[in-house]
C-alpha positions as YAML, in Angstrom:
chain: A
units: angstrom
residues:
- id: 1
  name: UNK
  ca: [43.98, -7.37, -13.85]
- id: 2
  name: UNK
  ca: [44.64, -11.11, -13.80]
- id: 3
  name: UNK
  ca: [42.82, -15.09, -13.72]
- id: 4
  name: UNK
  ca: [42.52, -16.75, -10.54]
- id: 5
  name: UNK
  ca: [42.17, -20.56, -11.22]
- id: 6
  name: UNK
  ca: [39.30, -21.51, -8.79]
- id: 7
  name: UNK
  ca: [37.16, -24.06, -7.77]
- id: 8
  name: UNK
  ca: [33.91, -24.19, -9.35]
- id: 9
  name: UNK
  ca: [31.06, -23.55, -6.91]
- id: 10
  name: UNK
  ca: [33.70, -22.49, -3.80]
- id: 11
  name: UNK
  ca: [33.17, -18.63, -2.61]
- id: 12
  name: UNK
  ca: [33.99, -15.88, -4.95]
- id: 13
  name: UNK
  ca: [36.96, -13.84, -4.32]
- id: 14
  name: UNK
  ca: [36.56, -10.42, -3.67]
- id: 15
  name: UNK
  ca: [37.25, -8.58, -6.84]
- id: 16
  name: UNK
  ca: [37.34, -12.09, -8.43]
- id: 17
  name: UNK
  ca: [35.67, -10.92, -11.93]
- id: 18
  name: UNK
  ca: [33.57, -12.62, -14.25]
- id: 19
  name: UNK
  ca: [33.48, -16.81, -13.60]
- id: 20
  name: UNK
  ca: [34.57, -18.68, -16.80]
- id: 21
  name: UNK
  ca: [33.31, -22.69, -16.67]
- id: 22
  name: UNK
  ca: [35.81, -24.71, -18.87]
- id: 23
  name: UNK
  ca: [34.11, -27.92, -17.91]
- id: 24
  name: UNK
  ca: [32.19, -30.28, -20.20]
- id: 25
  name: UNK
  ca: [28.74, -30.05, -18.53]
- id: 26
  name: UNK
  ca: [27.03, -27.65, -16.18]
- id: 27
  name: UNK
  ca: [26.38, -27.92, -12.11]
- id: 28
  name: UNK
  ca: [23.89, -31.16, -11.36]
- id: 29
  name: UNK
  ca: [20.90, -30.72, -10.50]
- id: 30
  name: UNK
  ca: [20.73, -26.42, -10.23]
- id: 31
  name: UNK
  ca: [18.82, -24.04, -12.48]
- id: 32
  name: UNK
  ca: [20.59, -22.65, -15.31]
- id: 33
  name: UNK
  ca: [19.49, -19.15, -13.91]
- id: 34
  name: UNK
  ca: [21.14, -20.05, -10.39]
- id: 35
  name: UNK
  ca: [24.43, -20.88, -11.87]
- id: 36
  name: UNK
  ca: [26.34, -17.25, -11.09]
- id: 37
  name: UNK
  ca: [24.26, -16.91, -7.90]
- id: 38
  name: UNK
  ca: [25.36, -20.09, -6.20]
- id: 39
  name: UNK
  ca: [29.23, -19.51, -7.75]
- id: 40
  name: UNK
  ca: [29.60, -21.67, -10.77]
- id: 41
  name: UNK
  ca: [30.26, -19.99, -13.88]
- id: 42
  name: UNK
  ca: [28.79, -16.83, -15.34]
- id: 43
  name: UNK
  ca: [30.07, -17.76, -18.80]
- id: 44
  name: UNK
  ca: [30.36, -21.35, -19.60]
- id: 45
  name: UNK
  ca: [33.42, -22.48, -22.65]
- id: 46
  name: UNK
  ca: [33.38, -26.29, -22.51]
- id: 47
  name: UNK
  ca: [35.52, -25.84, -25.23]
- id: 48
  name: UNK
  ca: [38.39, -25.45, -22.66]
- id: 49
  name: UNK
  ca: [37.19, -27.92, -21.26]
- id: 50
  name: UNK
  ca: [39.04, -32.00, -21.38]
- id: 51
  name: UNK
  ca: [36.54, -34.29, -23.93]
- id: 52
  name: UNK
  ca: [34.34, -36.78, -22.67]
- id: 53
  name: UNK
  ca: [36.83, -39.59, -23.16]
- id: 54
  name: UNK
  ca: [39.63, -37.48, -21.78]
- id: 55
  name: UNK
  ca: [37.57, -36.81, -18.80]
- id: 56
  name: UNK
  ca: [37.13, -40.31, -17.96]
- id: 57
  name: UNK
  ca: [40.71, -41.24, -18.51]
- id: 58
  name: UNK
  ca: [41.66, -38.35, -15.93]
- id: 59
  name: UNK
  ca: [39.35, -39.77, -13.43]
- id: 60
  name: UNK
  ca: [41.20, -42.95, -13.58]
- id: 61
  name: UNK
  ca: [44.64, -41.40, -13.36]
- id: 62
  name: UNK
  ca: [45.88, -42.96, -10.49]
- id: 63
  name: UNK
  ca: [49.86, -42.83, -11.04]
- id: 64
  name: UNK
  ca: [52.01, -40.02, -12.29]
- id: 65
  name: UNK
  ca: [52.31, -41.88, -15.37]
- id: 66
  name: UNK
  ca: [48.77, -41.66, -16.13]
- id: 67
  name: UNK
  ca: [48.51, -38.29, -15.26]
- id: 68
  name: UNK
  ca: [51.62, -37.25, -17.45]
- id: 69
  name: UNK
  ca: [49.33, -39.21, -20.50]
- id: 70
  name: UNK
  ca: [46.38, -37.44, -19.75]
- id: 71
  name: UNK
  ca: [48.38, -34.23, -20.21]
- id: 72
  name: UNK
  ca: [49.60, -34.61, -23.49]
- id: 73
  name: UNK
  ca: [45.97, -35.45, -24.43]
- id: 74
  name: UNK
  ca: [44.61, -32.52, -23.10]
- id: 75
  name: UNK
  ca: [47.24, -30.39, -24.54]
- id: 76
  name: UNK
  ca: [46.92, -31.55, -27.97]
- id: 77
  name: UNK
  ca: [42.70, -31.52, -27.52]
- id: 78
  name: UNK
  ca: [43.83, -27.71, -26.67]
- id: 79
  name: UNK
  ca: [45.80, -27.32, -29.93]
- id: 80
  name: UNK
  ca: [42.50, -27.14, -32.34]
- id: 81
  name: UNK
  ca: [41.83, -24.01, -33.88]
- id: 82
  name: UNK
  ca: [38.68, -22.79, -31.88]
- id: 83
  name: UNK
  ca: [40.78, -23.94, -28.15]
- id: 84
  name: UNK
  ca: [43.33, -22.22, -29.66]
- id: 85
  name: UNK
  ca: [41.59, -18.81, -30.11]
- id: 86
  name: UNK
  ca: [39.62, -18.59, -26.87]
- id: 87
  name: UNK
  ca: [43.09, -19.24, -24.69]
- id: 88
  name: UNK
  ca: [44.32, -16.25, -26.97]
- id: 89
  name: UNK
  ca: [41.19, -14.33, -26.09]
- id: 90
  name: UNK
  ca: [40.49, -15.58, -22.64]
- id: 91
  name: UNK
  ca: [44.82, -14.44, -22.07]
- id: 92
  name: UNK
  ca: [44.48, -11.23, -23.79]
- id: 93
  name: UNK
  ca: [41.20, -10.32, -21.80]
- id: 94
  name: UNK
  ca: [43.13, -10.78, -18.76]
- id: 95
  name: UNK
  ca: [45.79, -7.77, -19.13]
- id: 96
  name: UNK
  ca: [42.27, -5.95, -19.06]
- id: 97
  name: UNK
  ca: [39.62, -7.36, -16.94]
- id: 98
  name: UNK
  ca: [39.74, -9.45, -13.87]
- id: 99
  name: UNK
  ca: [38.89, -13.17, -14.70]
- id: 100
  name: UNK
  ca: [38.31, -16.71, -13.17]
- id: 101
  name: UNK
  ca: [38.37, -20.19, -14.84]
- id: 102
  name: UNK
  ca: [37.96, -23.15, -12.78]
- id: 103
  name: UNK
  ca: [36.24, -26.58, -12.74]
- id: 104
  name: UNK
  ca: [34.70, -28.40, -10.08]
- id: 105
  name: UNK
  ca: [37.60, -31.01, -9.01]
- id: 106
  name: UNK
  ca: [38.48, -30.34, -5.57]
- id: 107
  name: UNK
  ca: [42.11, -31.10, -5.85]
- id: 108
  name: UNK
  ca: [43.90, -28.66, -8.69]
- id: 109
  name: UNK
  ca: [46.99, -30.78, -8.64]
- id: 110
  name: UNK
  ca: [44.88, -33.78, -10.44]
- id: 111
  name: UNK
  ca: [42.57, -31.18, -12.38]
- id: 112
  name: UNK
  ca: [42.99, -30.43, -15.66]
- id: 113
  name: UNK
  ca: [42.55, -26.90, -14.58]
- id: 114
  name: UNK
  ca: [46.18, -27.50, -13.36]
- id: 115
  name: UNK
  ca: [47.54, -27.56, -17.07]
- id: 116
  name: UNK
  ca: [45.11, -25.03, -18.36]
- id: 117
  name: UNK
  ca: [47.02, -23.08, -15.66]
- id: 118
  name: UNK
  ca: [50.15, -23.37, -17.58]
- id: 119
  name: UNK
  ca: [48.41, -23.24, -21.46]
- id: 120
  name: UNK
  ca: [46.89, -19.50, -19.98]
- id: 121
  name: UNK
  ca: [50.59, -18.20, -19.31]
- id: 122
  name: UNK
  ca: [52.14, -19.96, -22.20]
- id: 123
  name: UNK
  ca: [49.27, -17.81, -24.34]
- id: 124
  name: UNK
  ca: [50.69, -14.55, -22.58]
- id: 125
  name: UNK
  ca: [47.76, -14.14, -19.72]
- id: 126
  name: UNK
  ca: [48.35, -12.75, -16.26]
- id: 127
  name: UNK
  ca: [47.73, -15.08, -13.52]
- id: 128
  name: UNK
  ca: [47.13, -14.17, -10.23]
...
């Protein structure tokens, strides 16, 4: 059991598990009832998911500076109380089930998905 950090709408995985969005809004222009059939998300938690403002700020990252700023944002959006509980959930789930999270950035590197990477393990999940 483990969470594979994927790309949002890119081929499931065999064995991949249930598809967890942690992204602020759902898939442009597709059906709600198409979302798990054309590989989004079969659960959606925007609370995992950067704010609004944060998200715009991340677009703009251009430097490792930015990047580093954006961060520390996002780790301290991922400090509140109800963030705080689903990483603990969506971690301990993962010692029993096999999970993805992902977003739909196409590089992970300047995703935020990159440091909800790290907040998974530092809750105690198994990544694959």
């Amino acid at each position: 059991m483990a969470i594979r950090v994927v790309r949002l709408g890119s081929p499931r995985a065999p064995g991949e598990g249930l598809r967890l969005g942690t992204v602020r809004r759902p898939p442009r222009g597709v059906p709600k009832s198409q979302f798990a059939a054309r590989d989004f998300y079969d659960v959606w938690l925007p609370e995992l998911a950067p704010s609004e403002a944060l998200v715009r700020q991340a677009r703009g990252a251009a430097d490792a500076r930015a990047w580093r700023a954006f961060t520390a944002r996002y780790r301290a959006e991922m400090k509140r109380p109800e963030a705080e509980h689903l990483l603990g959930l969506v971690s301990a789930l993962s010692l029993r089930v096999e999970l993805a999270v992902g977003c739909y950035c196409a590089d992970e590197e300047r995703c935020h998905r990159s440091v909800l990477r790290a907040l998974l393990a530092e809750h105690g999940a198994l990544l694959a």
